[in-house]
Every structure is written in structure tokens, then in C-alpha cells.
C-alpha positions as a Markdown table, in Angstrom:
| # | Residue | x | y | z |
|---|---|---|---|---|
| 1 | Unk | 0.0 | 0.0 | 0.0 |
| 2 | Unk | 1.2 | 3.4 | -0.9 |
| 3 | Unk | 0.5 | 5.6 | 1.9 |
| 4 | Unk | 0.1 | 9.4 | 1.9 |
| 5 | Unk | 0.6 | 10.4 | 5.5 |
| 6 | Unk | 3.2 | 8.0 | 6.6 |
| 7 | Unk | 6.7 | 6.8 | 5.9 |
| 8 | Unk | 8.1 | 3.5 | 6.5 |
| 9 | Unk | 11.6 | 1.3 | 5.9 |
| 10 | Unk | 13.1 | -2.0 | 7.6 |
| 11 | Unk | 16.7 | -2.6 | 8.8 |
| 12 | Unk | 18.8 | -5.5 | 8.4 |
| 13 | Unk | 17.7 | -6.6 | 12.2 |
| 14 | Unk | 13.9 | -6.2 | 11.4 |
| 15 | Unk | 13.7 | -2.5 | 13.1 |
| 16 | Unk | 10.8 | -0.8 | 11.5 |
| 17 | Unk | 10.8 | 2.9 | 11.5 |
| 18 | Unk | 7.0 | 4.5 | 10.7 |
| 19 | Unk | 6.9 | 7.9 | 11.0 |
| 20 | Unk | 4.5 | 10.2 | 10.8 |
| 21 | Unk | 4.8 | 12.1 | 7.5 |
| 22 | Unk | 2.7 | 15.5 | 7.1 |
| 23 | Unk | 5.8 | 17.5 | 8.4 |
| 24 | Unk | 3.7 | 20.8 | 7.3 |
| 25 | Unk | 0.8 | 20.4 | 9.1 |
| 26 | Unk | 3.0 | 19.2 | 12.1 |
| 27 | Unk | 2.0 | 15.5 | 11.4 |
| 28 | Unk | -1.3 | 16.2 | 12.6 |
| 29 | Unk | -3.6 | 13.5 | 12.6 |
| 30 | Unk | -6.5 | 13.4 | 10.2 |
| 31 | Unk | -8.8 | 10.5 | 8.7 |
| 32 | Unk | -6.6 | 9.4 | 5.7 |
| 33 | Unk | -3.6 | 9.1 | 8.6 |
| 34 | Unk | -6.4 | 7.2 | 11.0 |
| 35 | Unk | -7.1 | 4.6 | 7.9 |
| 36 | Unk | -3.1 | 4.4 | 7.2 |
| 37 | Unk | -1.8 | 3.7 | 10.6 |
| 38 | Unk | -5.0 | 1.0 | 11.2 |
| 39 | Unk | -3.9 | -0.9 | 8.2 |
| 40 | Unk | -0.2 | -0.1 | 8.7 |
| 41 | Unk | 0.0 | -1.9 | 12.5 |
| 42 | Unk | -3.2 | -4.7 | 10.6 |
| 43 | Unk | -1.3 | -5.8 | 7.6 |
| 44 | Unk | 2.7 | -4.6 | 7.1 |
| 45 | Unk | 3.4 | -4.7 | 10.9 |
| 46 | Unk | 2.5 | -8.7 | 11.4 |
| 47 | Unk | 5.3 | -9.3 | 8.6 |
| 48 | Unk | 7.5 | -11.7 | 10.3 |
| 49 | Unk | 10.6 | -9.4 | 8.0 |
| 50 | Unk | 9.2 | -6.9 | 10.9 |
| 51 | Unk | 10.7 | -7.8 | 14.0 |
| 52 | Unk | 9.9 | -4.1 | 15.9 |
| 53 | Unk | 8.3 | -1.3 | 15.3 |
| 54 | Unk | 9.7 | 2.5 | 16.1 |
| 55 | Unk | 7.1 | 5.3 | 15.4 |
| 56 | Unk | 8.5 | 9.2 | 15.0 |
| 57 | Unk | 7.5 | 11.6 | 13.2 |
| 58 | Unk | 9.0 | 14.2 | 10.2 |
| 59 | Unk | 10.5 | 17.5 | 11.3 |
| 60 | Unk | 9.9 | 19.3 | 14.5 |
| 61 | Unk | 6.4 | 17.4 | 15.8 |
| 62 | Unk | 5.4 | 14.1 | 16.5 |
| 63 | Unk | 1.9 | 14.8 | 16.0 |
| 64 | Unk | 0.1 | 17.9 | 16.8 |
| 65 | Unk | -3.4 | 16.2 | 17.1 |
| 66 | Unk | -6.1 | 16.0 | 15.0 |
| 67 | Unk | -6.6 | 18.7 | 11.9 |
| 68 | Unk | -8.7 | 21.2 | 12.9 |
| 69 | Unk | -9.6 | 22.4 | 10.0 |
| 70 | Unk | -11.3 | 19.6 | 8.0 |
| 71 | Unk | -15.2 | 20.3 | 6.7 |
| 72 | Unk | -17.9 | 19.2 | 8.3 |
| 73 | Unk | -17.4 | 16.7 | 11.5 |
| 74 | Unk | -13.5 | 17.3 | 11.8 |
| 75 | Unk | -13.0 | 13.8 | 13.6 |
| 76 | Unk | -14.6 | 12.3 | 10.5 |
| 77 | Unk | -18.1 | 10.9 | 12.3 |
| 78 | Unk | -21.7 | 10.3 | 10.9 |
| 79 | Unk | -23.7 | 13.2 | 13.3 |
| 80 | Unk | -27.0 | 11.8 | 11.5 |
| 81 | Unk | -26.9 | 9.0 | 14.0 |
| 82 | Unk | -27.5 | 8.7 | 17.4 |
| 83 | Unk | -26.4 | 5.2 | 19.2 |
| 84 | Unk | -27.1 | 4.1 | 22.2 |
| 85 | Unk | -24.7 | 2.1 | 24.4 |
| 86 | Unk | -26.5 | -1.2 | 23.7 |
| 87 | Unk | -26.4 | -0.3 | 19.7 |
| 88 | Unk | -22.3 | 0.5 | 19.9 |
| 89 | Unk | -22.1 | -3.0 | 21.8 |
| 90 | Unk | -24.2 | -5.1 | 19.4 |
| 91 | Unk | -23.3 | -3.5 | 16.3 |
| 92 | Unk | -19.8 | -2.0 | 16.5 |
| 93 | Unk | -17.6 | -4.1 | 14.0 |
| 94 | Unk | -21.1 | -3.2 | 11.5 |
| 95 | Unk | -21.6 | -0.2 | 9.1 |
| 96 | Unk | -22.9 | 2.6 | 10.1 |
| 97 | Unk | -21.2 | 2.2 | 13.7 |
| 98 | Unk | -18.0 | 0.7 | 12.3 |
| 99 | Unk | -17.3 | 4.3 | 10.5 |
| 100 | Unk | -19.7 | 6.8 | 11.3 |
| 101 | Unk | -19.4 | 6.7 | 15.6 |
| 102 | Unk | -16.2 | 4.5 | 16.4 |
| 103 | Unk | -13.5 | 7.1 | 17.2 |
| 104 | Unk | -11.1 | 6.6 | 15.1 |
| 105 | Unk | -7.6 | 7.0 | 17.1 |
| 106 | Unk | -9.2 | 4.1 | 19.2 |
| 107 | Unk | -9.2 | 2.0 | 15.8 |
| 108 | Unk | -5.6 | 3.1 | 15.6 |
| 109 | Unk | -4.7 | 2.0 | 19.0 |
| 110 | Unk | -6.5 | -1.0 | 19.2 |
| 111 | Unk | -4.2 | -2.0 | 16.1 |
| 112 | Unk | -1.5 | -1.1 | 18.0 |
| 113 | Unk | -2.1 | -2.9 | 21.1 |
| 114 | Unk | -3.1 | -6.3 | 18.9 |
| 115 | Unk | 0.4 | -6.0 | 17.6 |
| 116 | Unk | 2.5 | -9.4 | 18.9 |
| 117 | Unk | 5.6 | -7.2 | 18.8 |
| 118 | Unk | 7.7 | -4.3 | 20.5 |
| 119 | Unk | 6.4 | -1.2 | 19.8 |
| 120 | Unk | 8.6 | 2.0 | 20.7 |
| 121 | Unk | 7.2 | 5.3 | 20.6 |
| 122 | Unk | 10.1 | 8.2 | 19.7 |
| 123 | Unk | 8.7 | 11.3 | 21.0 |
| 124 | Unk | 10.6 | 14.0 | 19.2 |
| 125 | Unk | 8.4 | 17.0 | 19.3 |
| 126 | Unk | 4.9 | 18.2 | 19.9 |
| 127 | Unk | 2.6 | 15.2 | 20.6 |
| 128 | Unk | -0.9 | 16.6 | 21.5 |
| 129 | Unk | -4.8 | 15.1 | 21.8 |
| 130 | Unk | -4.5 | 12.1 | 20.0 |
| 131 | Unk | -1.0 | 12.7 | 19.2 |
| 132 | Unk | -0.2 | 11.7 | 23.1 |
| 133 | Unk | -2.9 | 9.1 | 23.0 |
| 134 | Unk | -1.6 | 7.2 | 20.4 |
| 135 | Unk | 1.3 | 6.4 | 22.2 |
| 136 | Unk | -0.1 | 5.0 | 25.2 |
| 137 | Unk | -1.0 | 1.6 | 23.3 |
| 138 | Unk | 3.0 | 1.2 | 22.5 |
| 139 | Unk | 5.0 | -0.5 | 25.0 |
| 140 | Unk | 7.9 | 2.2 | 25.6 |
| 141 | Unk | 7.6 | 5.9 | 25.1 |
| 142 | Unk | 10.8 | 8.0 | 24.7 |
| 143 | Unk | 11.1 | 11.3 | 25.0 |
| 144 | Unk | 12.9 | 14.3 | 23.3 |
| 145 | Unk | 13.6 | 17.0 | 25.1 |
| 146 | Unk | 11.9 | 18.8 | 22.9 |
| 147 | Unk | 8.9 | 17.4 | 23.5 |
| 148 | Unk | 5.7 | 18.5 | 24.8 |
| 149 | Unk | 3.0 | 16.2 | 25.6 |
| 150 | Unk | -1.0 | 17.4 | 26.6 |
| 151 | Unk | -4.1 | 15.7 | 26.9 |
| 152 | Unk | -5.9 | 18.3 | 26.3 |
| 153 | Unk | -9.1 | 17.4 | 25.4 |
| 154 | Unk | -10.7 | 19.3 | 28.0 |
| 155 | Unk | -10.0 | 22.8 | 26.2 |
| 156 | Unk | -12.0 | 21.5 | 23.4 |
| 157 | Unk | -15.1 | 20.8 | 25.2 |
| 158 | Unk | -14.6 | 16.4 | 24.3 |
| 159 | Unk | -13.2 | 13.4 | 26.3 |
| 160 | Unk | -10.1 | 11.5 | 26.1 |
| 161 | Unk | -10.3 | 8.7 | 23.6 |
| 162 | Unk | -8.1 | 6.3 | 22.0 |
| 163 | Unk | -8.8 | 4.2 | 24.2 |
| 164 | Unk | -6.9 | 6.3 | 26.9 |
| 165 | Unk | -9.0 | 5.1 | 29.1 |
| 166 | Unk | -8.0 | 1.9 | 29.3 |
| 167 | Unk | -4.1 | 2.4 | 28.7 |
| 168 | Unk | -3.2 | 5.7 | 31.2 |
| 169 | Unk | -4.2 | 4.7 | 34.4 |
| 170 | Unk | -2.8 | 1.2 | 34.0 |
| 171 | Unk | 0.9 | 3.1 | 33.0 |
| 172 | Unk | 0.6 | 6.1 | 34.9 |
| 173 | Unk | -2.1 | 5.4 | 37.9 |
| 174 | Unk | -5.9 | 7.0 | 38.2 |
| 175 | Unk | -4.9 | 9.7 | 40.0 |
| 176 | Unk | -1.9 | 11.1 | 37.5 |
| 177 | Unk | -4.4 | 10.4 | 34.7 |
| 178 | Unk | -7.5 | 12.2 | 36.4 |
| 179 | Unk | -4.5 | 15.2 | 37.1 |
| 180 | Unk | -3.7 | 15.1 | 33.2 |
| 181 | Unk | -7.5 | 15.0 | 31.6 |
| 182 | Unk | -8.8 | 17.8 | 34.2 |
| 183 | Unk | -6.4 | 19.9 | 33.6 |
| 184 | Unk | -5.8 | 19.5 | 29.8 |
| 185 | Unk | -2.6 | 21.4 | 30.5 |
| 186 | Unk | 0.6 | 20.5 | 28.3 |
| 187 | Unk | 3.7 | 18.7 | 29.7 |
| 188 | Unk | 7.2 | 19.2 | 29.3 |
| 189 | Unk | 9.4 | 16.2 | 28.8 |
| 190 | Unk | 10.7 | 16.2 | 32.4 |
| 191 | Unk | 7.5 | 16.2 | 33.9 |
| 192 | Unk | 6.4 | 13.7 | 31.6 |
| 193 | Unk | 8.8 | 11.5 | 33.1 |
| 194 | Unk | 8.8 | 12.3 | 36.5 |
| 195 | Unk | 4.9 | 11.5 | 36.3 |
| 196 | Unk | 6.3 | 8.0 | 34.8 |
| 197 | Unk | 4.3 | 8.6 | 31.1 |
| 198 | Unk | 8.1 | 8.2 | 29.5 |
| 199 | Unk | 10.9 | 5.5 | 29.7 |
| 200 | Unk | 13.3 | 8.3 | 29.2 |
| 201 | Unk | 13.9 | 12.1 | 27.8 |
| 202 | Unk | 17.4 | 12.1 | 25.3 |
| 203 | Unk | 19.0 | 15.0 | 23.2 |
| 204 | Unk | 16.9 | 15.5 | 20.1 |
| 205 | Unk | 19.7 | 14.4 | 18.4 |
| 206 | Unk | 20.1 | 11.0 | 20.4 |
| 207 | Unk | 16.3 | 10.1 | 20.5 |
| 208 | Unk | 16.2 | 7.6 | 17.2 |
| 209 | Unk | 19.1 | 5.8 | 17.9 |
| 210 | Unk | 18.7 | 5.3 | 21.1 |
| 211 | Unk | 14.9 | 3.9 | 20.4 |
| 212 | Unk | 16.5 | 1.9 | 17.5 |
| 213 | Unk | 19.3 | 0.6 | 20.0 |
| 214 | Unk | 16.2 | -0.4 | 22.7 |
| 215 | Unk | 14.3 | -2.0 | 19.8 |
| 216 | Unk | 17.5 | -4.1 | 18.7 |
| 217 | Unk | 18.2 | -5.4 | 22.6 |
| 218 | Unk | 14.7 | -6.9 | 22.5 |
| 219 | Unk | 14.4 | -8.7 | 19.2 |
| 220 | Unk | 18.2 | -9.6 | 18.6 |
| 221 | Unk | 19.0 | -13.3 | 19.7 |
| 222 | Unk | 15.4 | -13.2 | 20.8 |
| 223 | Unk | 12.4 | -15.9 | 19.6 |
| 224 | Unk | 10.0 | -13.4 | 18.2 |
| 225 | Unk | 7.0 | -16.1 | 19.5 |
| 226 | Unk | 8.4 | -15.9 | 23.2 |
| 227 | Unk | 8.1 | -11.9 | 22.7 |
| 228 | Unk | 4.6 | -12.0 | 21.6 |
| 229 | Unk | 4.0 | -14.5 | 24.2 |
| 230 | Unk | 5.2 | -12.4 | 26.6 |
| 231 | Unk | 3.7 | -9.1 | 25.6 |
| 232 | Unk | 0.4 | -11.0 | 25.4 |
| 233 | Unk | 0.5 | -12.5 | 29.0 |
| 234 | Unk | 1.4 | -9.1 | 30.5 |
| 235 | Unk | -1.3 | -6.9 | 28.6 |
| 236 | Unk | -4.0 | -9.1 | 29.4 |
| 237 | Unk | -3.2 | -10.6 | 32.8 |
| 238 | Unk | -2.8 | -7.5 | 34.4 |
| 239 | Unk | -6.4 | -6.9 | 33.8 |
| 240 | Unk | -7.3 | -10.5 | 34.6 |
| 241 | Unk | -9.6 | -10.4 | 38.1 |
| 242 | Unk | -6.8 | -13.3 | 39.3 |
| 243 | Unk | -3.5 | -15.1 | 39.0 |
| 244 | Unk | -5.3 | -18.4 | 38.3 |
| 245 | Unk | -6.0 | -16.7 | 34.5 |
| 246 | Unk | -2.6 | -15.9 | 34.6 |
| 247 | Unk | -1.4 | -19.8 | 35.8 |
| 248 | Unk | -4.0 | -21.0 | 32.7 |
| 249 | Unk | -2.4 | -19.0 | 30.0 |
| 250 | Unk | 1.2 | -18.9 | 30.9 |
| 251 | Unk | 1.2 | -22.6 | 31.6 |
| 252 | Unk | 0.1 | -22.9 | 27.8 |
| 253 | Unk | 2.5 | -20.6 | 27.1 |
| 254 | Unk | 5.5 | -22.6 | 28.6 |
| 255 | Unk | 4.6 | -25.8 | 26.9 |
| 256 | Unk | 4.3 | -24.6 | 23.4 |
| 257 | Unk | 7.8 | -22.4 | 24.0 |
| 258 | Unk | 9.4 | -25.9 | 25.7 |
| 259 | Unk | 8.9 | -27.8 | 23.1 |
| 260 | Unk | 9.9 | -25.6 | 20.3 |
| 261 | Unk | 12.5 | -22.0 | 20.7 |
| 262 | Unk | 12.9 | -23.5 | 24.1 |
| 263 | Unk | 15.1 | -26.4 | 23.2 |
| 264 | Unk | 17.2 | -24.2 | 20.8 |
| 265 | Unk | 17.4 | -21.6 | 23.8 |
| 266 | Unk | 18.5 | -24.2 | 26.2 |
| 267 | Unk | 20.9 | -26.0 | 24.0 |
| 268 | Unk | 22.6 | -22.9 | 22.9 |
| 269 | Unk | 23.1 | -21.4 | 26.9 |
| 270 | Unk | 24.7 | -25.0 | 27.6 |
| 271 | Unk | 26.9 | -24.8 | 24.5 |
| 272 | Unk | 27.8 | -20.9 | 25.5 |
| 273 | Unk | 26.3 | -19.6 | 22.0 |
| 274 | Unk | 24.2 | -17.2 | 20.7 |
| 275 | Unk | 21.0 | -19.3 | 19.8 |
| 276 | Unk | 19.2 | -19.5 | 15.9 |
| 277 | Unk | 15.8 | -19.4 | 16.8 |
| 278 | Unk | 13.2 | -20.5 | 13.9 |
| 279 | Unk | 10.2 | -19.4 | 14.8 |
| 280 | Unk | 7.7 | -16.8 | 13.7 |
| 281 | Unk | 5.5 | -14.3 | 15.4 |
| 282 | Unk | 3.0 | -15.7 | 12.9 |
| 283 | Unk | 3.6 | -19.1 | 14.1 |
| 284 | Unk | 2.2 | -17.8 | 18.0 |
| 285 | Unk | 0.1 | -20.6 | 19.6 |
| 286 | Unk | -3.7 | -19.7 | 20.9 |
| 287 | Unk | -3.2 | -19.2 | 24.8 |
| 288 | Unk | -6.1 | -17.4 | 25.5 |
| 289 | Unk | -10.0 | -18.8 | 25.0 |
| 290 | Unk | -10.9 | -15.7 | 23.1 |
């Protein structure tokens, strides 16, 4: 697919960098970039030549939220309709709800989030509204220190979306993310990491190799199934209501790994060697019921 609003290549170690490509308009988000980075993080990300996934964006922003200045509903929704809770949850995968009411950075992140993979966000600039909230589905966020971070949706009269939710609280606790949505108020890259939203803050210079370097330390020498494993098990057991669902899933987990990277992993630590593991993330076993 030839996209319009993003960039993308792969490295020899199967570090993708996407960035965010309207450099102009500050990257900001709009429905053409909502539709690219769904099918982006849907279809080119779950190539097993794609090991990792870094996400920047072109000159001095990350993404400086959504454009403003489109016609007619700028966040690209059907205001003819008018759905009820019970309509959203019986009919959300179906047209009209699919793309007339489902928010579309929540699409995005959802994407994200199904990813079996590392994703790194490289915060080099600006990254406002759902510029910010698009990050919270990837694994690590890095920071510039030229960036400036604000969920700020409270200025505009609408709610945090994205699925933010879901993803702040759990990374930077209730009452941080309460702090963050009431006051819509725009961080600096320090206080972004003191309130534990980033990994880390680097030079603007040092930021995309440092992400790349990050990226490479998890996927080099490393059984991409065992990472998506992993990645799974975490996400969705630290919602579970107890560790028996944990127990259930990574039990299944350790089997299929035992009996397959696991022997390569284990034969190459007693021979003191780097191991050559065969698998593919599209290989992943079914852990969970659903």
C-alpha cells in the first residue's frame, strides 16, 4: 500500500521505523492518517521481516493532534446517527457504527495494542490530543527533550479517547491520569517523566538511535514467539480479576515455547552460544479462549 501520510523502511535486524509524514501540518492527525496507521499496525506490521516497530514523526512534531480544520465533523463521524450504548455494543464491527461513531484513534490503538511485537514510541516533538494518546498503546515511550505532551481534550469541550481510558491509568495510575484529563494542561518532557508517562527524555539528536538501540536489545538473539507471548501474557493478565488466569495462560505458554525455541534456547546457553531461533510471530500458539 502506498500511503500518503506516513513513511516507513526496515533494517537488516527487522527494526521498522514509521513515521508520521505531514511535516507541514506538524503531522497532525486526520482521517486518511487514521485509515493508514490501522492498516499499517493490521497488515505490514504482522510481517515476520518486521521484528519491531519505532514510530517518530518528520521535522519538528510528533503529531500535533487532529486537523482542525477539516469540513464538516473534523473527527470524520456520521452526526446523523445517534447510538445508544446497547447499539455501539451489538453492532460495533457493522456499518454505520464501524465508520460513522467508532473514534477513530481508538481503531488506531487498538491496532497497535493487537500487535505481537515491541512497539517504541520516539517522541521528538509536539505530541498533542491524540498525538499523546496514540502512544499510550505502544509498549515504551521515549522522549525528546523537545517534547511536549498534553491531553488536552478538555479545552475543546470532548473526552479522552483512543482508548486512553483503558491504557493511562494502568501506565501512569488514576490519579496522574484524572490530574492530566482535568487539567488539559501541556507537559514538558521532564515532567512527563517524573509523572512516569516516558521510559526516558534524550537529546533531540540521540532520540532515534537510542529507540532503535532499545528496539534491537529486544528482538536480537530473541524468539520473536516468546516476545509475543510475553507481551500478550502481560497486557491481558494484568487486567485479569486473578492469577489463576494468569497460571492458565502462561502454563500454555511454557509448553508450546518448551517444546519448540525452548530447546534451541536451552541448547545454545549450555553450549555458550548465541541461539538461531526458527520461529515466527505468525507461528504464536492460541493461549487465550478468546
Amino acid at each position: 500500500m502506498v500511503y500518503e501520510t506516513l513513511d516507513w523502511a526496515v533494517d537488516n535486524d527487522g527494526i521498522a521505523t514509521l513515521t508520521l509524514n505531514r511535516p507541514d501540518a506538524l503531522n497532525a492527525f486526520n482521517v486518511t492518517m487514521a485509515r493508514e496507521l490501522e492498516h499499517f499496525f493490521l497488515v505490514e506490521a504482522h510481517d515476520d521481516d518486521v521484528h519491531a516497530v519505532v514510530v517518530t514523526g518528520a521535522g519538528r512534531a510528533f503529531c500535533a493532534g487532529m486537523d482542525l480544520s477539516a469540513d464538516g465533523n473534523v473527527f470524520g463521524l456520521d452526526e446523523s446517527l445517534s447510538p445508544s450504548p446497547e447499539d455501539m455494543r451489538a453492532a460495533y464491527s457493522d456499518e454505520p457504527m464501524h465508520s460513522g461513531i467508532r473514534d477513530t484513534g481508538g481503531r488506531v490503538t487498538l491496532a497497535v495494542h493487537t500487535l505481537p511485537k515491541p512497539v517504541i514510541a520516539a517522541i521528538n516533538g509536539p505530541a498533542v490530543g491524540i498525538g499523546a494518546t496514540m502512544t499510550l498503546a505502544m509498549d515504551i515511550r521515549m522522549a525528546s527533550s523537545n517534547a511536549r505532551i498534553g491531553f488536552v481534550f478538555g479545552k475543546l469541550g470532548i473526552v479522552p479517547e483512543a482508548c486512553s481510558s483503558w491504557f493511562l491509568p494502568r501506565i501512569v495510575g488514576i490519579q496522574q491520569a484524572l490530574e492530566w484529563a482535568y487539567t488539559a494542561e501541556i507537559l514538558d518532557a521532564d515532567q512527563a517523566y517524573r509523572g512516569k508517562l516516558v521510559r526516558s527524555v534524550h537529546p533531540p539528536a540521540e532520540l532515534l538511535g537510542a529507540a532503535h538501540d532499545l528496539a534491537r536489545s529486544f528482538v536480537v538473539d530473541r524468539s520473536p514467539v516468546a516476545l509475543g507471548l510475553a507481551k500478550q501474557l502481560f497486557y491481558r493478565n494484568s487486567a485479569a480479576p486473578g492469577p489463576l488466569e494468569a497460571h492458565l495462560s502462561d502454563s500454555l505458554a511454557m509448553f508450546y515455547t518448551s517444546i519448540a525455541d525452548g530447546k534451541e534456547g536451552v541448547a545454545a546457553f549450555l553450549e555458550r552460544r548465541a541461539p538461531k531461533f526458527n520461529s515466527k510471530a505468525s507461528d504464536m500458539p492460541r493461549i487465550f479462549t478468546e
